[in-house]
N, C-alpha and C positions, 0 to 999 in steps of 0.2 A: 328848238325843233322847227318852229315855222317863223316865218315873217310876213306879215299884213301890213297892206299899204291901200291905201283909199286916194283914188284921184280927183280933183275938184267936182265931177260930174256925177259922181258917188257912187261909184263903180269900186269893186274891191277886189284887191290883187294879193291871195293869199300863196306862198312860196314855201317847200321845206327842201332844202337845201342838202344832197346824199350825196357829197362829192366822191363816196367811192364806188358810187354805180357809172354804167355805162348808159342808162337811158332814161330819158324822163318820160312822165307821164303828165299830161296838160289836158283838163277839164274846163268848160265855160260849161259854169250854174246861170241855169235860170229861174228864179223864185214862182214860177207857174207849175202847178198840174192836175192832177183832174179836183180837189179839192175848191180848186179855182172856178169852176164850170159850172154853167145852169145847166139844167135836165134836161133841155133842147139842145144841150150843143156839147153836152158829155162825149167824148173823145176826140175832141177838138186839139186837146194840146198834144195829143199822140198823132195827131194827123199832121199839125204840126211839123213835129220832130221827124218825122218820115220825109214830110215834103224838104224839108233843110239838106239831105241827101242826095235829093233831085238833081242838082244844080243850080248855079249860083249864074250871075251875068259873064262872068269871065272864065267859069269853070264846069262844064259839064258833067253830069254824073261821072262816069266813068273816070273824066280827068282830076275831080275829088277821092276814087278810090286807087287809084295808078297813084296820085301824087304822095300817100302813104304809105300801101301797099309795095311801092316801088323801090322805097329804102328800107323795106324788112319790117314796116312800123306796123300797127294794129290798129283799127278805126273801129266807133261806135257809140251808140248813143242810146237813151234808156227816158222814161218818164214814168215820174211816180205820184204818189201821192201828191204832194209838194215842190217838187221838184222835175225839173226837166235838162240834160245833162247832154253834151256831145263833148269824146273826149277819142285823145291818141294817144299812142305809148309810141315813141321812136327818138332813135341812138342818139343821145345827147347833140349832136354836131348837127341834126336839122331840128333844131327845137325852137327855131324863125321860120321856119318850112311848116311844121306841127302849128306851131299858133298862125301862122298865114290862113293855111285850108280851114279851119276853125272859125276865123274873126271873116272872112268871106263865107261861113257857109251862114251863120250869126246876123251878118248885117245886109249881104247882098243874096240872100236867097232867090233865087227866080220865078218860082210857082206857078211854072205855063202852065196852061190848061191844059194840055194832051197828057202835062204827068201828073196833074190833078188825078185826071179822071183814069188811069192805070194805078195810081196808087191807091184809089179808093180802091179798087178790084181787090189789089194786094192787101188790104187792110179788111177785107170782107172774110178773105181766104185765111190769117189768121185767128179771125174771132172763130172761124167756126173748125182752125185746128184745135183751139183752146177747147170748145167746147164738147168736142172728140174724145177728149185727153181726159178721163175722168179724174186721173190726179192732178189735173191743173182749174179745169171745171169746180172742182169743191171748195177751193179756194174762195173761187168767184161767191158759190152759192152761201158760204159760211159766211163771207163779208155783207152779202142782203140779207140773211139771218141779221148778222151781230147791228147793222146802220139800216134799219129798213127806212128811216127817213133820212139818211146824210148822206152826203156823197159819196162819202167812203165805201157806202154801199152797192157801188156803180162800177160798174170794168174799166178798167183803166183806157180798155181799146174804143170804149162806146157799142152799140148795138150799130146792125147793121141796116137797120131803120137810119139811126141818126146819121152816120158816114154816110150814105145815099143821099142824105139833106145839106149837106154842110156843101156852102158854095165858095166860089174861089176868095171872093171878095171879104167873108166871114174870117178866112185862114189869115189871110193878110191884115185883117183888122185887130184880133186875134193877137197875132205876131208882133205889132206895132204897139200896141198898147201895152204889152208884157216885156218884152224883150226892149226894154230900155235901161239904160245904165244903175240906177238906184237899186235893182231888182237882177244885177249881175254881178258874178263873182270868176273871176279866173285865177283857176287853181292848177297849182304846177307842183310834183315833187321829182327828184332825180337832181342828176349831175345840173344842174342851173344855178343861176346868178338871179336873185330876186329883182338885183336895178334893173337887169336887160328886159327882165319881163313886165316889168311896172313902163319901161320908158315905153317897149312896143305897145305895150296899150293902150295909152296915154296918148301916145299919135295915130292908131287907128280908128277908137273911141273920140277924137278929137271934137268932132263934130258934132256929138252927142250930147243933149242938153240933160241938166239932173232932173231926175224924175223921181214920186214917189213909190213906194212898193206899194204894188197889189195884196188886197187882203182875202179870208174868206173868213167863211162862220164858223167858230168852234165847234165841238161835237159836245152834245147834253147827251148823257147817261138818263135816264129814266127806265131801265129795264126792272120791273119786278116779280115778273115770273120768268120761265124757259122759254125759249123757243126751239122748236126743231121743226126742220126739213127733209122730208126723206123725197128724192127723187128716184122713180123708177128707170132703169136702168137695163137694158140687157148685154149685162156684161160677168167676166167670171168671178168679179173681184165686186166686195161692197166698199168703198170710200168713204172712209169716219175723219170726219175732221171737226174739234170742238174749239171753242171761243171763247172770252171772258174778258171782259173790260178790267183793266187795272190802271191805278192812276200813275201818273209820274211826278206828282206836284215837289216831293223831296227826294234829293240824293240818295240818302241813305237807305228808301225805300226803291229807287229804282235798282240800287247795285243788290239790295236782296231780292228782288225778283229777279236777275240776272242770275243769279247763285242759284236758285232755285229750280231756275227753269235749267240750271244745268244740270242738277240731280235728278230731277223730272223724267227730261226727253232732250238733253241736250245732245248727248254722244252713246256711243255703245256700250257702256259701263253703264249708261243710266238707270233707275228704277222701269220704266215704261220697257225699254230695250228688250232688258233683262226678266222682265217677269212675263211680256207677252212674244217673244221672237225667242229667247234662249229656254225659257222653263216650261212655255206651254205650247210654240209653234202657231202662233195664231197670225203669224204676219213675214212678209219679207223686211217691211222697213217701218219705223214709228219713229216720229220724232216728234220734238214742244219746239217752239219756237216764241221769242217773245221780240214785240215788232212796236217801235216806238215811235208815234207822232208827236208833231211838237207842243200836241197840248194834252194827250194821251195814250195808255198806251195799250196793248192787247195780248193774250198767250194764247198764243192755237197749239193744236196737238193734234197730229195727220198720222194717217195709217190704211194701207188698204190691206183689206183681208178677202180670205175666203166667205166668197157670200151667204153660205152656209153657217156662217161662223159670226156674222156680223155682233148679234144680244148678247154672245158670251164675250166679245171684243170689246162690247159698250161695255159691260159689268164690270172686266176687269182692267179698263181704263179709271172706273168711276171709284174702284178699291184701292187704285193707286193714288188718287186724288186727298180720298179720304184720310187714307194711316199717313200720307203728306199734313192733309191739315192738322188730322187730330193726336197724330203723334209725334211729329214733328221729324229731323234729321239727324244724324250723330255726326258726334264733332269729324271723324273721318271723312264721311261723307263730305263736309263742309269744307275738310282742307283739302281734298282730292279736288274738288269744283271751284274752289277760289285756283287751286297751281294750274289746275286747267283752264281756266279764263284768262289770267294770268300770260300762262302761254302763248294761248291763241290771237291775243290782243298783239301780244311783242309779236310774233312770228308774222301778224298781218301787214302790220307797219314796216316790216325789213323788206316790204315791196313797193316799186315804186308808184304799181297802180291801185293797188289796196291803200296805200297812203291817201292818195290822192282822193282816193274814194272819200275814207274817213274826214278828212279834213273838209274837204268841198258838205259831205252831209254835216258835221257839225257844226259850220258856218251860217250854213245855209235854210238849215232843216232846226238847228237846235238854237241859233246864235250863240254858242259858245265852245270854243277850242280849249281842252283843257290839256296842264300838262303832262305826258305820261306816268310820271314819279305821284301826280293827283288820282289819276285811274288806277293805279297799282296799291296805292292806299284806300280807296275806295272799297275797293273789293277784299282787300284785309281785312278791314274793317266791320264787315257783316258776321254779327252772331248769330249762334242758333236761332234766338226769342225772335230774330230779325224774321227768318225765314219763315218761323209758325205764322208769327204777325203778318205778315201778307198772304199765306194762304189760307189764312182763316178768313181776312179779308176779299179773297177773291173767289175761292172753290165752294160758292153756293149753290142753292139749284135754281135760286131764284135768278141767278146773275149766268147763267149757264146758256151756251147757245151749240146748236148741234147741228150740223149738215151731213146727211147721206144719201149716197149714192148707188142704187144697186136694187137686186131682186128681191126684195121683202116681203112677205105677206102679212096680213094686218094683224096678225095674234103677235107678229115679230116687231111690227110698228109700234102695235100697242106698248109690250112688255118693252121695247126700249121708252117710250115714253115715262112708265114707272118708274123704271130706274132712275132716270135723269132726277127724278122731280125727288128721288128718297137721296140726294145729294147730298 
């Protein structure tokens, strides 16, 4: 499926080769992101990744998006947790064009001053779209619930205190220190030849001495009671989004919470779906989600409702929680959510940018590539007892973290408080 190649400088060039597509998709990982950051200088690597956009010495903003743009390709770039990514999708025949714009915007970024100080604007003007957005906002507030002392618990964009501080000189120091070859991967899938893309690296990285990867602090679980946040809000909708640390330390326990979280609040068949949107109308949209870092992992569960409605939304979230843990799944259930993962996994991969995705995160974020015919047995492989066994493991009330959003008043705060805690 894929092919890795590591060049003296320790830079790694991972390749999946789809000769019957017409276009590749090309990602440069870089092993930084906010994970990386002290509390002074939280959204630094997203400030970053913005400034690489800017323009390069030989390439002005503009002439970086015309230079994609221009052949029909698609440009963009993304930072996460761990991870910090610029990538194109364009028609296999400029895929020396695609890694050109890339490996200049990488090595020779420009970071004048004049688009410093416009892009901080531009970065100020997104934290406070985010914050607007109460379905994006809960997000944020769930994750300082769930990390009130880790980074994790920190916006990926930074506060708009810190962007106002961060100077040119920090961004470049910043960039230098991270963005060296031990701590990089380029990642290609489509119509491509692994040699062409290992030799072009090889000679533009040439000059690039090996360096070692950047680290950061694990996260320590120590939560033994609940936590919850209610923010007030004046809006129509109240914003429920809950939390729960799950580990990832074995396979077989990650691909059943994977299973799980798909009968949860995976899809519209789901339990959550189906008992609060189809049976009782408490929501336009609910979903679970399970989100995995490289040393652990989390299941949220989003929903916004009528703010009228928020205590009976917590109740009959916390109902479907419970006949999860305590009564567990039937086998249907079970084989509906394995062909469904199933699916969704293969269907992702027949793309050349969702490939690219996958591969570049499992590299980069997990250190391991596994092979499809492995992930497909994985997920067979989960039994019922699998499924109880981690929800009994995770849906406590002492392990339970709550963020909302909206107009509550305190007999509402309270009674949701109770609830949570008779978990």
């Amino acid at each position: 499926m894929y092919k890795k190649i590591r060049i003296k400088n320790g830079l790694n060039v991972v390749v999946s080769p789809m000769p019957g597509m017409t276009s590749v998709t090309l990602g440069i990982w870089i092993g930084v992101g906010g994970r990386y950051e002290s509390q002074e200088q939280s959204g630094i690597s997203h400030f970053v990744e913005h400034m690489l956009f800017k323009g390069t010495h030989t390439r002005t903003t503009k002439d970086l998006k015309e230079s994609i743009e221009g052949i029909g390709g698609a440009f963009n770039g993304f930072t996460s947790d761990e991870v910090t990514c610029y990538m194109v999708k364009v028609p296999a025949k400029y895929t020396e064009l695609g890694l050109d714009v890339l490996t200049d915007m990488v090595l020779d970024a420009k970071f004048d001053e004049e688009d410093i100080t416009r892009e901080r604007s531009v970065i100020c003007e997104e934290i406070k779209m985010y914050r607007d957005q109460p379905s994006d906002h809960i997000l944020d507030l769930l994750s300082e619930t769930m990390w009130p002392d880790d980074a994790l618990g920190r916006p990926l964009t930074g506060s708009i205190a810190n962007v106002k501080k961060i100077k040119r000189k920090e961004l470049i120091n910043f960039r230098d220190k991270n963005y060296q070859p031990g701590n990089i991967a380029v990642v290609a899938a489509g119509k491509v030849d692994p040699e062409k893309v290992a030799c072009y690296v090889r000679d533009r990285f040439k000059n690039n001495k090996k360096s070692n990867n950047s680290n950061f602090k694990k996260a320590k679980v120590t939560q033994n009671r609940s936590r919850i946040k209610i923010r007030e809000s004046n809006t129509n909708q109240a914003h429920i989004a809950f939390g729960f640390h799950a580990s990832r330390d074995k396979n077989r326990e990650r691909f059943a919470i994977k299973m799980m979280n798909v009968i949860l609040g995976g899809n519209m068949s789901s339990r959550l779906f189906e008992e609060l949107r189809e049976k009782h109308g408490l929501c336009y949209d609910i979903s679970s989600s399970y989100k995995r870092h490289s040393d652990i992992g989390e299941v949220q569960i989003h929903a916004g409702v009528d703010a009228g409605k928020a205590v009976k939304s917590v109740v009959a979230i916390l109902d479907e929680l419970k006949k999860l843990r305590d009564l567990g799944v039937s086998e249907d259930e079970l084989s509906r959510a394995k062909e469904y993962a199933k699916g969704q996994f293969l269907l992702a991969i027949e793309a050349t940018s969702t490939r690219m995705m996958w591969l570049g995160d499992r590299f980069m974020v997990h250190r391991n590539i596994p092979e499809v015919k492995d992930v497909l047995k994985s997920i067979d492989s989960v039994g019922i007892e699998d499924i109880q066994k981690v929800s009994q493991s995770i849906f406590k009330s002492s392990f339970a973290n709550l963020a909302v959003i909206g107009k509550l008043e305190n007999k509402e705060r309270n009674k949701i408080r109770k609830e949570v805690n008779k978990l």
